[in-house]
One Martini backbone bead per residue (centre of mass of N, CA, C, O) as a GRO file, in nm:
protein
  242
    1UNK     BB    1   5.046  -8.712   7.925
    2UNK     BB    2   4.886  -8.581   7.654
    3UNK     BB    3   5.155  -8.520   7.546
    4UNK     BB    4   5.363  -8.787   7.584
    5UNK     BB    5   5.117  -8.912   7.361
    6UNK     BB    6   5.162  -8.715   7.120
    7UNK     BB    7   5.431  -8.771   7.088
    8UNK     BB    8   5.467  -9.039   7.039
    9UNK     BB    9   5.214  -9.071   6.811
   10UNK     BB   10   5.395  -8.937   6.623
   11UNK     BB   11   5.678  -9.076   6.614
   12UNK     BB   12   5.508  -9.314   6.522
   13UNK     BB   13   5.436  -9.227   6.237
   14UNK     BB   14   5.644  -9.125   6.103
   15UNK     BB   15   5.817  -9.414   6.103
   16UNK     BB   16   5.622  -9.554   5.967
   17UNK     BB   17   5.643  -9.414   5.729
   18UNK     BB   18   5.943  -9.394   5.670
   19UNK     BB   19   5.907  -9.752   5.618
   20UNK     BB   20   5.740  -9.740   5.418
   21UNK     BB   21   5.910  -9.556   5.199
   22UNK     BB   22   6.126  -9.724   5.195
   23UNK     BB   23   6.024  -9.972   5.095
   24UNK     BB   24   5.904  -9.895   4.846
   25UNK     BB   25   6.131  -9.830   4.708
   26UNK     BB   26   6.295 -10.112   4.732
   27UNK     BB   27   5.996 -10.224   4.578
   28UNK     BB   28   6.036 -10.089   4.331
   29UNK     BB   29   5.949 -10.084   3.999
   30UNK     BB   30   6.098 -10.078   3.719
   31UNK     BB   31   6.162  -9.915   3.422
   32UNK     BB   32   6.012 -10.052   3.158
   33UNK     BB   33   6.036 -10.131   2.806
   34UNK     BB   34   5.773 -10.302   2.610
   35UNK     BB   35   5.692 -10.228   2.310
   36UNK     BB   36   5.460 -10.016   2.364
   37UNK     BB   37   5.291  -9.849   2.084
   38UNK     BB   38   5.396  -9.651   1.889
   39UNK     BB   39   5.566  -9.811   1.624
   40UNK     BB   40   5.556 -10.100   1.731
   41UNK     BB   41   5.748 -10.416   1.610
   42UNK     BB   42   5.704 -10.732   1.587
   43UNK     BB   43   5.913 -11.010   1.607
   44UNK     BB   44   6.004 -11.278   1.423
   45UNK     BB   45   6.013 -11.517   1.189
   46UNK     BB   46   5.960 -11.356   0.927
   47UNK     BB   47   6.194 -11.084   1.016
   48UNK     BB   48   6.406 -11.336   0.929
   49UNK     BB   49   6.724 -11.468   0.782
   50UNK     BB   50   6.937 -11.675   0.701
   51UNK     BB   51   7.304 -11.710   0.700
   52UNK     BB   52   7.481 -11.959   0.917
   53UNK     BB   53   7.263 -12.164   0.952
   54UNK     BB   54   7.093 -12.433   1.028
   55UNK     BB   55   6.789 -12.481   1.007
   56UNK     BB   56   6.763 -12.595   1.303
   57UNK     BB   57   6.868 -12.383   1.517
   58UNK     BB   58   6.625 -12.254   1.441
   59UNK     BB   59   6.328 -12.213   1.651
   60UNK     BB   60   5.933 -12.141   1.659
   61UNK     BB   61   5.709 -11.996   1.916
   62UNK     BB   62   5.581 -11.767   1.798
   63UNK     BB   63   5.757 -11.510   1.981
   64UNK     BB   64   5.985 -11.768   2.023
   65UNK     BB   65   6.305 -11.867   2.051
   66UNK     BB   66   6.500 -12.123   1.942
   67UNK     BB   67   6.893 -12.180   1.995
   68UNK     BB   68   7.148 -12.440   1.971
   69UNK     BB   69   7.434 -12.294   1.865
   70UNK     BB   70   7.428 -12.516   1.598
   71UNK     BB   71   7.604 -12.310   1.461
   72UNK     BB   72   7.798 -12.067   1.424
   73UNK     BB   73   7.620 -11.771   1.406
   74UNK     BB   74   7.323 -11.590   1.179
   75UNK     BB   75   7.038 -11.388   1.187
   76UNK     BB   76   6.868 -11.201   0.983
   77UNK     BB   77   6.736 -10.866   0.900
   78UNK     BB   78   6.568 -10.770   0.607
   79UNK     BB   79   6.610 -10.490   0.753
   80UNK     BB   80   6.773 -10.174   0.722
   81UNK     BB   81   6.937  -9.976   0.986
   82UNK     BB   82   6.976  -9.705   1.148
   83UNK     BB   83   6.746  -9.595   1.366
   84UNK     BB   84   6.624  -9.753   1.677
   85UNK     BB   85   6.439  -9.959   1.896
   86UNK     BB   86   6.474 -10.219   2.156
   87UNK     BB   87   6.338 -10.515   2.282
   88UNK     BB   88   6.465 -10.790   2.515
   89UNK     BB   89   6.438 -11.159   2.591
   90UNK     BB   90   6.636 -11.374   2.780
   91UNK     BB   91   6.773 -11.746   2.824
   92UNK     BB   92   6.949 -11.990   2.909
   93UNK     BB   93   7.070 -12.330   2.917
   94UNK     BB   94   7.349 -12.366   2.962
   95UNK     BB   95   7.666 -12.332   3.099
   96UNK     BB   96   7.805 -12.093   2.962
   97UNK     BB   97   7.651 -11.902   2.774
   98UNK     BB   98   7.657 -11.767   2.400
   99UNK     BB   99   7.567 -11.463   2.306
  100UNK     BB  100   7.363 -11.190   2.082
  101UNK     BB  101   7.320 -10.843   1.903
  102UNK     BB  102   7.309 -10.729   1.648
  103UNK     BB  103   7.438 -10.390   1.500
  104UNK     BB  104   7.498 -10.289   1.248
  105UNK     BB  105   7.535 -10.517   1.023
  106UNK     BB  106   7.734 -10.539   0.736
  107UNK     BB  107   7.668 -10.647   0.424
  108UNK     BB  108   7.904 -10.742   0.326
  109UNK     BB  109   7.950 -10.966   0.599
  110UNK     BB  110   7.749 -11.121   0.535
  111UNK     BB  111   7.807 -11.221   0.214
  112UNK     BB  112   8.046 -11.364   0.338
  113UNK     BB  113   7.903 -11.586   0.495
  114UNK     BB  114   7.707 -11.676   0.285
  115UNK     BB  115   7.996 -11.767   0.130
  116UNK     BB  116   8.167 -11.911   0.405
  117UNK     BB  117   8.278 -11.667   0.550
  118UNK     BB  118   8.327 -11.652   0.853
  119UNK     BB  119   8.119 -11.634   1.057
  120UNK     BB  120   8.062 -11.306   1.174
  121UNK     BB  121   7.955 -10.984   1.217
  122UNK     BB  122   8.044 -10.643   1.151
  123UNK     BB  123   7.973 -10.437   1.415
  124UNK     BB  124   7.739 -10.400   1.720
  125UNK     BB  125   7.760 -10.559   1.999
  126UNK     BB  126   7.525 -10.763   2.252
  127UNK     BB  127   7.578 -10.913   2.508
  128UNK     BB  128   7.545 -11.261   2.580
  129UNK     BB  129   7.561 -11.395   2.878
  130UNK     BB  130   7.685 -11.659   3.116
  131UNK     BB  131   7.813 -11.665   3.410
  132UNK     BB  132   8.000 -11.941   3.362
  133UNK     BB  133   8.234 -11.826   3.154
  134UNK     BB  134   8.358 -11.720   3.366
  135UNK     BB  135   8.435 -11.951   3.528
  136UNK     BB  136   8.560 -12.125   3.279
  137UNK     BB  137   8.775 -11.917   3.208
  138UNK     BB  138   8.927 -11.924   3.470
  139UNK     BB  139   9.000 -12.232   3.464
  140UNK     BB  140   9.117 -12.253   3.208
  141UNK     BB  141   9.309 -11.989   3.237
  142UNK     BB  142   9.390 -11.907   3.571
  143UNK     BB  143   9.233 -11.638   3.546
  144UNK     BB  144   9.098 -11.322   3.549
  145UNK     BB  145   8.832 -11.156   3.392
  146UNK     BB  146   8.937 -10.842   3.194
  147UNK     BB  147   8.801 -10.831   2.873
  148UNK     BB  148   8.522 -10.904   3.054
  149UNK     BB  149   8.119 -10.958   3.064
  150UNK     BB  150   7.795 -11.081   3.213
  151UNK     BB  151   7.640 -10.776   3.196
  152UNK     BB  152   7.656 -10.610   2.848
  153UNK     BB  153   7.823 -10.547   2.686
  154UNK     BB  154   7.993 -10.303   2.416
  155UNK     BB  155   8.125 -10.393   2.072
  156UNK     BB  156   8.315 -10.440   1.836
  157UNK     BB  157   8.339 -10.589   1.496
  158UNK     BB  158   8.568 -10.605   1.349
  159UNK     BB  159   8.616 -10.304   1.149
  160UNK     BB  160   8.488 -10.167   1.373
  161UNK     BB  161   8.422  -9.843   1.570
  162UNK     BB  162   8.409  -9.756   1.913
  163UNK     BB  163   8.323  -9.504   2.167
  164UNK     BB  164   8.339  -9.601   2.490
  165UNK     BB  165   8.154  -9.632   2.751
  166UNK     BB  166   8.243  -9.596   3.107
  167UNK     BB  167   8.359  -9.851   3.159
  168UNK     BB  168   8.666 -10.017   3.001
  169UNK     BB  169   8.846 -10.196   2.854
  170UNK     BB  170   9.144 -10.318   2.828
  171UNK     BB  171   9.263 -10.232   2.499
  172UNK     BB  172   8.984 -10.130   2.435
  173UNK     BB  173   8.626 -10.099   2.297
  174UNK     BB  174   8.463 -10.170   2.564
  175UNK     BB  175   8.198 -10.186   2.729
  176UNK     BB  176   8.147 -10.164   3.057
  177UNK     BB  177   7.917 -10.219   3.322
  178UNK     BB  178   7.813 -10.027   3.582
  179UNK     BB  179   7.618 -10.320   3.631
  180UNK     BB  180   7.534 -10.550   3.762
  181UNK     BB  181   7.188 -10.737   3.665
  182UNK     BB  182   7.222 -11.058   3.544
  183UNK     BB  183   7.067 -11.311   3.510
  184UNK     BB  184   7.078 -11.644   3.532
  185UNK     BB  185   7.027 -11.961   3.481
  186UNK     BB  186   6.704 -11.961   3.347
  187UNK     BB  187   6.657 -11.657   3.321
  188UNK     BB  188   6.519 -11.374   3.241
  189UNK     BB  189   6.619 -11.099   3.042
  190UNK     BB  190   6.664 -10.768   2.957
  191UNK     BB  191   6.638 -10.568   2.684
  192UNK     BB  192   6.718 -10.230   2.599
  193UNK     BB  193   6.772 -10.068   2.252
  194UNK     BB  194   6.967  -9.762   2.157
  195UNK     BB  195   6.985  -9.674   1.825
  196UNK     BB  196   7.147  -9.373   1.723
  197UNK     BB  197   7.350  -9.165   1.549
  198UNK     BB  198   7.602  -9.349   1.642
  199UNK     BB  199   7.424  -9.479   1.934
  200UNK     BB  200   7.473  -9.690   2.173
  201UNK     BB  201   7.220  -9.812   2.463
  202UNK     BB  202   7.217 -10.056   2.747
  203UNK     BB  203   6.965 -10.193   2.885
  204UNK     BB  204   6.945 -10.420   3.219
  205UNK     BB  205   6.678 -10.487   3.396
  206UNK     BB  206   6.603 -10.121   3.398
  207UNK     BB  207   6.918 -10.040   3.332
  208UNK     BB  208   7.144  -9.869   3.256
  209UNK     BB  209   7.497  -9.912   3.171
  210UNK     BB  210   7.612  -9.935   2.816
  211UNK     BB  211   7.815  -9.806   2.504
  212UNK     BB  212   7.823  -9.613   2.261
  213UNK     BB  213   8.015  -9.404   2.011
  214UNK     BB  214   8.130  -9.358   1.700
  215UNK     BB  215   7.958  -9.564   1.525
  216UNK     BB  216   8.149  -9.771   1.266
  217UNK     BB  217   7.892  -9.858   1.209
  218UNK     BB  218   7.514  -9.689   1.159
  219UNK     BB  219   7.434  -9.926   0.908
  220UNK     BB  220   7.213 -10.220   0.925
  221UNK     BB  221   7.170 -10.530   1.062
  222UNK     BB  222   6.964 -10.735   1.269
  223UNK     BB  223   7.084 -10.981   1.500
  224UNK     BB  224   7.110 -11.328   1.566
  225UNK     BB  225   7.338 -11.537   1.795
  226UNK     BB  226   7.514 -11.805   1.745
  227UNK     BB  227   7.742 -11.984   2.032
  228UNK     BB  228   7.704 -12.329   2.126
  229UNK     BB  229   7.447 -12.253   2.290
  230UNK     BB  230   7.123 -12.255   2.420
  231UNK     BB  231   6.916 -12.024   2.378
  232UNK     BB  232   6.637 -11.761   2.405
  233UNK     BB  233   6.363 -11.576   2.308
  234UNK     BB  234   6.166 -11.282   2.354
  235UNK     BB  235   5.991 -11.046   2.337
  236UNK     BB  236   6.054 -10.915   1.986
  237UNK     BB  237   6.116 -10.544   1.968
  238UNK     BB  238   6.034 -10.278   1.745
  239UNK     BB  239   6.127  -9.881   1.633
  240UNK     BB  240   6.172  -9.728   1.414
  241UNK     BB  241   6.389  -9.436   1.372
  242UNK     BB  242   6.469  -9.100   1.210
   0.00000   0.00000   0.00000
């Protein structure tokens, strides 16, 4: 009997050992890299400088960003950059809502913006949507989005280059995200971004998933993308690396 209760004793605690350590695995916190530490600088307001958005579209309180959505447009960062990583928290605030991140937006297609040509720069942008964009995508157009991802795509815009990491869009250089990640409407949603010699890649709350290397250009303004709904940012932190 005091061996078959030995037994018993034995097995129930391994048993439980087990299930301890499945669940904390389980509910183990990602690895999030929160912008702390040696050579981190906060983004602020006086960080960047309006390119073709109206005075309100951006409005800040304290490190927390408000953008309108219109007009469609970008504020870009004082200062150009080779090689950087970044954290950012974002979150939508109404269905279907569209912003970005734009890498290395070539100083050209800025002056082109600022002189009131076109919208948008040509760079590496890091896409910021809302689960809704495919919902209405679907809708309107019938049929189901195969060209793109609300869980962080990365690719080039305008006469930009990227060779993305797979998976891939048809016909495109887009990255799609190996893991959809994305919290939705009015969650915020973490994004970590390390761009180094022509090679961007980017965690979305606290998972690797898309990136893309021999981009080019591999040098310009960080941008933040107003496009039409209001989206909001915060702890925007930056490291220049060499």
């Amino acid at each position: 009997m005091r061996i078959h209760f030995a037994l018993v004793l034995t097995f129930s605690l391994v048993a439980t050992a087990h299930v301890a350590v499945s669940q904390e695995t389980a509910t183990a916190p990602k690895a999030f890299i929160d912008g702390t530490g040696i050579g981190w600088q906060t983004l602020t307001q006086e960080s960047f400088t309006n390119v073709n958005c109206h005075p309100g579209t951006w409005t800040w309180n304290g490190g927390q960003a408000h953008c309108t959505g219109k007009p469609v447009g970008v504020i870009r960062s004082h200062i150009l950059y080779t090689n950087f990583e970044m954290v950012a928290e974002w979150r939508h605030l109404r269905s279907g809502g569209n912003s970005g991140i734009f890498c290395w937006a070539t100083p050209s297609s800025i002056k082109n913006l600022e002189a009131g040509k076109g919208s948008l720069p040509e760079g590496i942008e890091v896409q910021v949507l809302d689960h809704g964009y495919t919902e209405q995508y679907e809708r309107d157009h019938k049929k189901k989005a195969d060209w793109f991802t609300t869980n962080g795509d990365v690719f080039p815009t305008g006469s930009a280059t990227m060779k993305p990491f797979p998976p891939v869009a048809p016909k495109s250089q887009r990255s799609f995200p190996r893991k959809n990640l994305s919290k939705g409407l009015n969650e915020w949603n973490h994004y970590y971004i390390r761009a180094i010699n022509g090679e961007v890649r980017l965690w979305v709350n606290g998972e690797e998933v898309s990136g893309g290397t021999e981009c080019k250009p591999a040098f310009g303004y960080l941008c933040l993308e107003s496009e039409g709904s209001p989206v909001e940012f915060r702890n925007l932190r930056l490291r220049p690396l060499p």
